[in-house]
Every structure is written in C-alpha cells, then in structure tokens.
C-alpha positions as CSV (number, residue, x, y, z in Angstrom):
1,X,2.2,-5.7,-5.2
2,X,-0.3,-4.8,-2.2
3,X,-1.7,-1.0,-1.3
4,X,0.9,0.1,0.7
5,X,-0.3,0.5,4.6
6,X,0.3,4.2,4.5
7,X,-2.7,4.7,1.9
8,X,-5.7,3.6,4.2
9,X,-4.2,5.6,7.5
10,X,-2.4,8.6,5.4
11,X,-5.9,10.7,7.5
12,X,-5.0,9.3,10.7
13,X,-1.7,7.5,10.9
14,X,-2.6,6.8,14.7
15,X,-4.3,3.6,13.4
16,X,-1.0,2.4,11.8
17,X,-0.1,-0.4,13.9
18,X,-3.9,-1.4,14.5
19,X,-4.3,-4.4,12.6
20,X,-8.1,-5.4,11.7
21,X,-10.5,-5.3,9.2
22,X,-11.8,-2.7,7.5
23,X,-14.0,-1.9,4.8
24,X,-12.5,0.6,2.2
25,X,-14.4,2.7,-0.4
26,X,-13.3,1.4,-4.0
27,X,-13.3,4.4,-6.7
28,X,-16.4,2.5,-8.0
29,X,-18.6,2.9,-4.8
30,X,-18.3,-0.1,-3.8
31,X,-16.6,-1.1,-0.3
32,X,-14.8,-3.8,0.3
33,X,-12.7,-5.4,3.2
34,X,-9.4,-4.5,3.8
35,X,-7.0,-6.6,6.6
36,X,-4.5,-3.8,7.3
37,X,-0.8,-5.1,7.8
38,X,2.3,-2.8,8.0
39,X,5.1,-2.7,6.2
40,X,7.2,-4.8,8.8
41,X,4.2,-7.4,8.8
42,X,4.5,-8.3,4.9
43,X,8.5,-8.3,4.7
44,X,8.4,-10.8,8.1
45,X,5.7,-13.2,6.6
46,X,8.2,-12.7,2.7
47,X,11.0,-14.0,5.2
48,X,9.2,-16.2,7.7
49,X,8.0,-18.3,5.4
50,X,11.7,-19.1,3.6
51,X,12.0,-16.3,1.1
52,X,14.7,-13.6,0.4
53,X,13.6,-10.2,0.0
54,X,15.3,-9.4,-3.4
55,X,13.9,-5.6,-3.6
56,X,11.0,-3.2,-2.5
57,X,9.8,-0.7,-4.4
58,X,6.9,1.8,-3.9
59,X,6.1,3.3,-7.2
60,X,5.6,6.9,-7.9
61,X,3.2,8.5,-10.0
62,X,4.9,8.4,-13.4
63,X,5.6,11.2,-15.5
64,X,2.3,10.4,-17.6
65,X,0.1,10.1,-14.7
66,X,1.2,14.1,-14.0
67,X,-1.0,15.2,-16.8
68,X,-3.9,14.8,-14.8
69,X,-3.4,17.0,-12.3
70,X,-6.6,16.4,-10.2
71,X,-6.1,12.7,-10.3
72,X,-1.9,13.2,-9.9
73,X,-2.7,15.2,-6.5
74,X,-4.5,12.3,-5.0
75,X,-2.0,9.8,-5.6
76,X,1.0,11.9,-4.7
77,X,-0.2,12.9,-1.4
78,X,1.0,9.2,-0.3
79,X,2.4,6.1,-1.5
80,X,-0.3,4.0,-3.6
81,X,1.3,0.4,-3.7
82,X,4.0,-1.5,-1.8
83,X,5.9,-4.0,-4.2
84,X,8.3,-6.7,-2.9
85,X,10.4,-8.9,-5.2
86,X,11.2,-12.2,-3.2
87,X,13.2,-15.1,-4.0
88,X,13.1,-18.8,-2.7
C-alpha cells in the first residue's frame, strides 16, 4: 500500500504526470520527500518486474472514520492509499 498519486496533486492535478521529488507536509509538521509515480507507473514496475497484478484497491473512509466529520472531510475529498495485491 502506497499514498495514492491523486493525494499530493488532488490542488493541482496539472502536476500529475510530473514525476520528481517533493517534500510533503506530514500531519506531524515534519516534511518529508515524496518521489511521485502515477498510477500506471506502480502497476508497470508490479508487472515489469515478473509479477501478476492479482487486485487494486483504493480504500474508502470506513464507516467508523465518518464520526469524525472534520477529519472524514479531508480524507474523502480524494483517495488516501493505492493498494495492489501482486503475485509471482
């Protein structure tokens, strides 16, 4: 499981397809860098390097995570993770 792409570009999806480094703001203050890939990027590496792409998922906000609504807004307003399940 990885951010999913959309997350870091959801305020300017012009930089989709720019792949680089970036440094992201962590909920802790902290940044960090971040090597953005698309979507297309992870399943051709998952493939290219001799692995079948069994599933993706990108996980909702569960039904839990809606009790907070302030929190629930920010994480609904994109996609948060990108899962692939890959076998060999």
């Amino acid at each position: 499981m990885v951010p999913h792409p959309i997350r870091w570009v959801r305020n300017d999806l012009k930089q989709y397809f720019k792949r680089k480094i970036k440094l992201v703001e962590t909920p802790w203050n902290t940044k960090i860098p971040y090597f953005h890939k698309t979507i297309a990027d992870y399943m051709n590496l998952t493939i290219g390097s001799g692995f079948e792409i069994v599933c993706i998922e990108e996980p909702e906000v569960s039904k839990e995570g809606k009790k907070e609504k302030d929190k629930y807004l920010r994480y609904v307003s994109s996609p948060s993770r990108l899962a692939v399940l890959a076998r060999k």
